[in-house]
C-alpha positions as CSV (number, residue, x, y, z in Angstrom):
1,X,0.0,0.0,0.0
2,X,1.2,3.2,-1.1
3,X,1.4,6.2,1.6
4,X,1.7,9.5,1.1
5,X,3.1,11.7,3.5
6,X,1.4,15.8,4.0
7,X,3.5,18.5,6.2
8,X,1.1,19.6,8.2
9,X,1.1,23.4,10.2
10,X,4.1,25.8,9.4
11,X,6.8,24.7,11.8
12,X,7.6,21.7,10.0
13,X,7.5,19.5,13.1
14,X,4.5,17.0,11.9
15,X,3.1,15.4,9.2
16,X,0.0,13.0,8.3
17,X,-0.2,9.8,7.0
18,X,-2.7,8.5,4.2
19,X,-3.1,5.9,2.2
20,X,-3.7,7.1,-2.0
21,X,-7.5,6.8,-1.3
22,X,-7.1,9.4,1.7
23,X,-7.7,7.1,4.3
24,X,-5.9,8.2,7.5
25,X,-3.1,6.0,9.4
26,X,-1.8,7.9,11.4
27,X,1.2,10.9,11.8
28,X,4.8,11.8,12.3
29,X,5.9,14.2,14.6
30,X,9.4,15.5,15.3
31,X,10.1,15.3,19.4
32,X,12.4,17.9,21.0
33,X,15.3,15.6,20.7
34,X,14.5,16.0,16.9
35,X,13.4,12.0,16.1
36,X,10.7,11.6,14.0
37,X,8.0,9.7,15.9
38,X,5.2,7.7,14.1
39,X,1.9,7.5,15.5
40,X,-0.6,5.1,14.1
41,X,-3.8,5.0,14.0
42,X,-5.1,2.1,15.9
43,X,-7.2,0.3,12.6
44,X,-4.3,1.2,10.0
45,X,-1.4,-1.2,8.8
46,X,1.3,0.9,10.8
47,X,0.8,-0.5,14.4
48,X,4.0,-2.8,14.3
49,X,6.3,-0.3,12.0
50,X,9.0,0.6,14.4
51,X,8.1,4.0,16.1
52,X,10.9,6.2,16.4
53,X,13.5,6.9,13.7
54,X,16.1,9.6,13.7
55,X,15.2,11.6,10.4
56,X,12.1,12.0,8.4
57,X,13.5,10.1,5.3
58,X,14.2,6.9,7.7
59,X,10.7,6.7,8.9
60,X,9.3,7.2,5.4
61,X,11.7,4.5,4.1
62,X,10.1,2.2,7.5
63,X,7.1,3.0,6.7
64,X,7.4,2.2,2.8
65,X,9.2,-1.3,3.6
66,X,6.3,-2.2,6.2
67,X,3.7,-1.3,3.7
68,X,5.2,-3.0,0.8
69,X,4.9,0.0,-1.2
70,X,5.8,3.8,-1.9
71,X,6.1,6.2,0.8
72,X,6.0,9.7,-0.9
73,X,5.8,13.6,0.4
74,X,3.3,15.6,-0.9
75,X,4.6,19.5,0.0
76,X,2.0,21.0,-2.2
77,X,0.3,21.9,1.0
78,X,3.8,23.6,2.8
79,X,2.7,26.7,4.5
């Protein structure tokens, strides 16, 4: 399944996750230590990805391998 990966608010600190179809799965959210923490939602394929990574491109690249598809950013929506 292919996941694409939105920016969400201006800081640049978070980030949803949906599937092509625009079903939500969950989030990413960079922590004060500056990993990249990924928060499923509870119903979506991500529950056993691993949870913290230590840049955005390594939990996309998790994310993409646990899926067994493309994990893509979409910055059309960058503030």
């Amino acid at each position: 399944m292919d996941v694409v990966v939105t920016p969400t608010g201006a800081e640049g600190t978070s980030w949803n996750l949906k599937d092509r179809l625009g079903r939500p799965l969950g989030t990413i959210g960079q922590d004060k230590n500056e990993l990249f923490e990924i928060t499923p939602d509870p119903l979506s394929g991500l529950m056993r990805v691993p949870h913290t990574h230590p840049s955005l491109g390594e939990a996309m690249t998790a994310i993409a391998k646990h899926m067994q598809g493309e994990c893509t950013l979409d910055s059309q929506d960058w503030d």
